[in-house]
C-alpha positions in Angstrom: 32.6 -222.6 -211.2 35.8 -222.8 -212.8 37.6 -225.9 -212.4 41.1 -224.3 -211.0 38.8 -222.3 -208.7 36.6 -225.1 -207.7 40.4 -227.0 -206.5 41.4 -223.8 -204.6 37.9 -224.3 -202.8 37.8 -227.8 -202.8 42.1 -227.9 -201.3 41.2 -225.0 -199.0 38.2 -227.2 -196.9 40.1 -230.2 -197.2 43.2 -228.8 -195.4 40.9 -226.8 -192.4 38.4 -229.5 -191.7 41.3 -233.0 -192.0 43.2 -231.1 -189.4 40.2 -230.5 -187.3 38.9 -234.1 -187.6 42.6 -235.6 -187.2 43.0 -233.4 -184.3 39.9 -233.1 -182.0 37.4 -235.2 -183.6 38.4 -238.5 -184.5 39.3 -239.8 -180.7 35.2 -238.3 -180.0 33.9 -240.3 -183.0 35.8 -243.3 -182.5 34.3 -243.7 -178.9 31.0 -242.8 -179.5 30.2 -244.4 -182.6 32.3 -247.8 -182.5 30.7 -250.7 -180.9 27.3 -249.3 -181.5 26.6 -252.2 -183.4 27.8 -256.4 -182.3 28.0 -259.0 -185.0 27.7 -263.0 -183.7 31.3 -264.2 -183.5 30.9 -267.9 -181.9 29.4 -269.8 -179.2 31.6 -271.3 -176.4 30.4 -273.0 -172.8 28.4 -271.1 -170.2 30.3 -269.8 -167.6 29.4 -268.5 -164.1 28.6 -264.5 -165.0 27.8 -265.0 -168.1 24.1 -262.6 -169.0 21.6 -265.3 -169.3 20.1 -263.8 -172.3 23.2 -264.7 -174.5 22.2 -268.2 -174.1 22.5 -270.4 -177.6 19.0 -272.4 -176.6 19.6 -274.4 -180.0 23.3 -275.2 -179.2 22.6 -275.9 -175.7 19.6 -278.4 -176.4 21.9 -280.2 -178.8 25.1 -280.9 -176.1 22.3 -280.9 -173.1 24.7 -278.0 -171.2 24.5 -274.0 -171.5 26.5 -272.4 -174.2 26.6 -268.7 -174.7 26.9 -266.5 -177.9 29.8 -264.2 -177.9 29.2 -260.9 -180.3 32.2 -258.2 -181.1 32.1 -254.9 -182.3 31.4 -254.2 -185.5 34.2 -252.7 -187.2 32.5 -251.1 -189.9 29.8 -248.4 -189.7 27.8 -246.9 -192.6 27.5 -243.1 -191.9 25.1 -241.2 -193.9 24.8 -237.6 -194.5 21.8 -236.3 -195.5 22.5 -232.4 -196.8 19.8 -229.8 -197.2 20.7 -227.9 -200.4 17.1 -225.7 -200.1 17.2 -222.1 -201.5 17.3 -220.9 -197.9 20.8 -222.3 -197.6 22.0 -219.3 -199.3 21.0 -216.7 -196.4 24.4 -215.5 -194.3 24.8 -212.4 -192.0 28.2 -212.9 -190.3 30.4 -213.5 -192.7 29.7 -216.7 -193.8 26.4 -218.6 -195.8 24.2 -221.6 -194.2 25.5 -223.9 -196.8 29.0 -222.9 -196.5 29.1 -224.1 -193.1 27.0 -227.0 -193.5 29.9 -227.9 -196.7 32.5 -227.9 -193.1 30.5 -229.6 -191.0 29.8 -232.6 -193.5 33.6 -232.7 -194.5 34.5 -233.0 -190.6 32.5 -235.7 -190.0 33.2 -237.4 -193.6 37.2 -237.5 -192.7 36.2 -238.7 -188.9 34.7 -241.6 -190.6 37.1 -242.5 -193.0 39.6 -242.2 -190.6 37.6 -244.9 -188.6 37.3 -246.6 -191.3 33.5 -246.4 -191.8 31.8 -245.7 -195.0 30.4 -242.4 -196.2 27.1 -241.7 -198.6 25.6 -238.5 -199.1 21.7 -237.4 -199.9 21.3 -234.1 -201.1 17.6 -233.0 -200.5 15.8 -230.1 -201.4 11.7 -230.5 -201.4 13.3 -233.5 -203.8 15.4 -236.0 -203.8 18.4 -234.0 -205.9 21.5 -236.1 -205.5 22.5 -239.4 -204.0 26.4 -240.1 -203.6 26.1 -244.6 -202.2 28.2 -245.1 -199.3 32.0 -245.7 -200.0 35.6 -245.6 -198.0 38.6 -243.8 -199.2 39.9 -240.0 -199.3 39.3 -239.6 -203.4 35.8 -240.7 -202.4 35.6 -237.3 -199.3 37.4 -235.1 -201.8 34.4 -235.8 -204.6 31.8 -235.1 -201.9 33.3 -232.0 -200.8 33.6 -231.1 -204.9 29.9 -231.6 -204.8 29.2 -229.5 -201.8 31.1 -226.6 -202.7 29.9 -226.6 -206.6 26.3 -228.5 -206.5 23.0 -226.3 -207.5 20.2 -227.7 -206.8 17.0 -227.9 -208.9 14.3 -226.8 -206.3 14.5 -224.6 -203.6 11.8 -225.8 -201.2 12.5 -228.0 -197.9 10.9 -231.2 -197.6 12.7 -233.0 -195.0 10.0 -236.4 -195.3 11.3 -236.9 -198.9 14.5 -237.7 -197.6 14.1 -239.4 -194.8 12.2 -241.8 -196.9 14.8 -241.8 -199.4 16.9 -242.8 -196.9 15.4 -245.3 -195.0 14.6 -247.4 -198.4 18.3 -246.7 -199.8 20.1 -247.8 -197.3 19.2 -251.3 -196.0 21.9 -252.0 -193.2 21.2 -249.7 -190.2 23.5 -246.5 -190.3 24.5 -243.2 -188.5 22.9 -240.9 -190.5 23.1 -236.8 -189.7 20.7 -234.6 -190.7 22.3 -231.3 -191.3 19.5 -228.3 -192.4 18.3 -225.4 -191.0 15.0 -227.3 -190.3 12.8 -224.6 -191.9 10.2 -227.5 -192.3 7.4 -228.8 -190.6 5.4 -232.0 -190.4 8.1 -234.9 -190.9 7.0 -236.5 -187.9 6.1 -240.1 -189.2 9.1 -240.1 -191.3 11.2 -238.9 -188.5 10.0 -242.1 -186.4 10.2 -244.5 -189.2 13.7 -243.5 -190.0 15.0 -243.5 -186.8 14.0 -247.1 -186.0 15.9 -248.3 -188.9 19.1 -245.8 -188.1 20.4 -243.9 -185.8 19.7 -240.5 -186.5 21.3 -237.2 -185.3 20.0 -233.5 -186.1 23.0 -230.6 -186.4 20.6 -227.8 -186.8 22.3 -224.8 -188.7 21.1 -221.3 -188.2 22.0 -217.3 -188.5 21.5 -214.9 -186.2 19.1 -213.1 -188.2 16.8 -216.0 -188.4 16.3 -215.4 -184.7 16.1 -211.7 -184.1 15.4 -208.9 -186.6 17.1 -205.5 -186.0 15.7 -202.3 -186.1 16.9 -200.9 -189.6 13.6 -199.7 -190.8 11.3 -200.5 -194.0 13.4 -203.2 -195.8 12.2 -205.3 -198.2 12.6 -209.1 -198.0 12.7 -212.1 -200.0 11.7 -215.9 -198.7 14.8 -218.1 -200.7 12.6 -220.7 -200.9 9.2 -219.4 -202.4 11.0 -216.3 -204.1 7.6 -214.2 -202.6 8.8 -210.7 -201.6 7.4 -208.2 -199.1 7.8 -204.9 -197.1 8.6 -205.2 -193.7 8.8 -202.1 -190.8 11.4 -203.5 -188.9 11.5 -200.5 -187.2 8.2 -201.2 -185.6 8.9 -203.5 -182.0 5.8 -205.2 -182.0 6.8 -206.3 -185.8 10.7 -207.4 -183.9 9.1 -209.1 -181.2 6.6 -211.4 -183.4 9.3 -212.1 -185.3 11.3 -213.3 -182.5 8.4 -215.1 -180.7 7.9 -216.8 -183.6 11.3 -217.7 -183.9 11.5 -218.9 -180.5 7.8 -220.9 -181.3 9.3 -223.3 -183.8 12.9 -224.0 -182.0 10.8 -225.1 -179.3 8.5 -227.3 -181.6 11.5 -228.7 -183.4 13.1 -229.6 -179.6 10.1 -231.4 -178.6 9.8 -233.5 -182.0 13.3 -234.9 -181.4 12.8 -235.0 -177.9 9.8 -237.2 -178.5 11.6 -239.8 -180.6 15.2 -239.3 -179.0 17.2 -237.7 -181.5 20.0 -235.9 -180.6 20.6 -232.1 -181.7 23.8 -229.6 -182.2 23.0 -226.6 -182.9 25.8 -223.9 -185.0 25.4 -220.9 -185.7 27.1 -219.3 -189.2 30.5 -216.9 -188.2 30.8 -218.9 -185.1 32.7 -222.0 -183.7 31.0 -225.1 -184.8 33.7 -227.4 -182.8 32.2 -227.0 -179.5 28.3 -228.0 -180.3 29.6 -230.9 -182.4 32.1 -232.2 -179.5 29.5 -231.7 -176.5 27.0 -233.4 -178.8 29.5 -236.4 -179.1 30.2 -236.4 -175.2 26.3 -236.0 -174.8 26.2 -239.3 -176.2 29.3 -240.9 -174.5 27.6 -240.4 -171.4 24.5 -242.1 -172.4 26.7 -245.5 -173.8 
């Protein structure tokens, strides 16, 4: 892309999604995601009230009366993004691509953090590892990873979402909020999905098109997977060959449900050519609720 273009792009995102973090999201992050974590501040003497469990036993033996450890927010949060760049990113029937509303979504919640004050890394996975941006602050630091979103091609064009969940969870050593943002079109990342998420808190923001969910009836077309570049006929004028499709559909959404479910792993699901503000704010007062 050409570099003057690439700015237009690059200016363009900035100026939609700073005003939508600055605006709706950064109040929602800020009470969700602060004081997740509590850093030891000092001891001081036990008084009535005080939760038993906070109890110095060390400090306590050594004056022979109860003192109690007092912890405070910790100020600083590492948010990780982990960004599906898989050839079926490039699939869009409403006026906008998969990966051009996952580039939003990730430079929303980039400027929420910054704005917070947090740090911001970036893994871009495809059935690889193809790109890993380390956890930084600052607005020259968003601006490059929005660059990359906009302009990055990736390598392969498979989806394997275990390779970076592993990546991540040996990467990044101090517990983070890490979003997963793909269209899922994976299976079997169970054991990573557990490991990860007892080392960080992980959240799912599932992106998906229309078309992905029901076929219409526009007779024989031909089709092409993104991923695997295989290539076949399909009748779609034929309504037991629509309704597979869309049991099928409905088949994995429900599998993908259950595996978060299981491990308690909240999930936003957007949809290209629509609003993406809603999901992502009831997902952040989904959370709220639970604190």
């Amino acid at each position: 892309m050409e570099a003057q273009d690439l700015f237009k792009k690059v200016r363009k995102i900035e100026i939609k999604t700073r005003g939508l973090s600055n605006q709706i999201f950064s109040g929602e992050y800020h009470s969700v995601f602060k004081g997740r974590g509590m850093a030891f501040s000092e001891v001081r003497e036990y008084q009535y009230g005080d939760d038993i469990r906070n109890i110095d036993w060390n400090v306590t033996a050594r004056f022979n009366h109860p003192f109690v450890k007092i912890y405070e927010e910790e100020r600083e949060l590492t948010v990780m993004l982990l960004i599906d760049v898989s050839g079926s990113g490039i699939f869009g029937t409403q006026g906008q691509l998969k990966n051009e509303l996952i580039t939003e979504i990730a430079a929303v919640l980039s400027f929420s953090a910054i704005n917070n004050n947090d740090k911001v890394g970036v893994i871009f996975f495809s059935d690889k590892i193809e790109k890993f941006i380390p956890p930084k602050k600052g607005s020259s630091h968003i601006l490059r990873i929005i660059r990359e979103l906009i302009d990055f091609h990736a390598e392969n064009k498979g989806t394997d979402i275990s390779e970076a969940l592993r990546y991540l969870t040996n990467a990044i050593k101090k517990r983070s909020t890490a979003f997963i943002i793909s269209d899922f079109m994976d299976d079997n990342f169970d054991k990573a999905l557990q490991i990860a998420n007892h080392k960080h808190d992980l959240i799912a923001i599932r992106v998906t098109d229309e078309r992905e969910l029901t076929m219409p009836n526009v007779g024989l077309v031909k089709m092409r997977d993104a991923e695997t570049g295989k290539t076949r006929w399909v009748d779609t004028g034929s309504r037991r060959v629509r309704e597979h499709f869309a049991a099928t559909a409905r088949r994995k959404t429900a599998e993908l449900d259950k595996r978060l479910n299981r491990y308690g792993i909240d999930m936003a699901r957007v949809y290209t050519g629509k609003d993406y503000v809603k999901p992502l704010i009831n997902l952040f007062k989904k959370r709220e609720a639970r604190k």
